[in-house]
N, C-alpha and C positions, 0 to 999 in steps of 0.2 A: 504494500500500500504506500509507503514511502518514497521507493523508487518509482513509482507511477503519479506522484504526485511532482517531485523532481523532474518527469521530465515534462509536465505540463507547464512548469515553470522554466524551463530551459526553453522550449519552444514559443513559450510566448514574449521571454526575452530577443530569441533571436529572429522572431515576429517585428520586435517591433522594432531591432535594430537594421532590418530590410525594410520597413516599411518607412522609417525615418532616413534613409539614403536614399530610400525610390522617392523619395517626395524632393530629400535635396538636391539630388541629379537632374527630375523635372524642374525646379525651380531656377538654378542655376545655370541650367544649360539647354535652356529652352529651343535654341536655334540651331543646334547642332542634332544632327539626327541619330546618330549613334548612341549617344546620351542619353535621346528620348527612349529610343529601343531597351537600352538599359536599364533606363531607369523602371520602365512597365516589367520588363522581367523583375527587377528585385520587387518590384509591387506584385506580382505576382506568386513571387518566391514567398514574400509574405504571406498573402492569403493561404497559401498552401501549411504553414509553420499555422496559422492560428486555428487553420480545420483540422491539422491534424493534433493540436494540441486538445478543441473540442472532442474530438474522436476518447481520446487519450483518458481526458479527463471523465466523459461518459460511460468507459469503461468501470474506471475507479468505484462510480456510485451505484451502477446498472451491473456488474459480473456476473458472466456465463456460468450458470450452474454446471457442475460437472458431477451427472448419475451415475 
């Protein structure tokens, strides 16, 4: 239960440290298209860290019974 709670918190850190780069990259470097592209991937990359971090965490409360 620990280490499942661990890494909800590990993902949601590293949530939102993609998510706060994908937004500085869009802000910053708005005119450059490379940039942009990257910067949607790490916004991307984010969303993926915070579903999987809800995945994660829905385990922890919901657990597969095993008969």
């Amino acid at each position: 239960m620990v280490k499942r709670t661990e890494n909800v918190v590990l993902l949601k850190t590293i949530g939102t440290v993609e998510l706060v780069a994908g937004i500085a990259m869009i802000y910053f470097f708005r005119d450059e298209i490379p940039a942009l592209i990257g910067g949607l991937v790490l916004l991307g990359l984010s969303a993926n860290s915070f579903y999987q971090a809800h995945k994660c965490y829905k385990r922890q409360y919901n657990p597969k019974k095993e008969d």
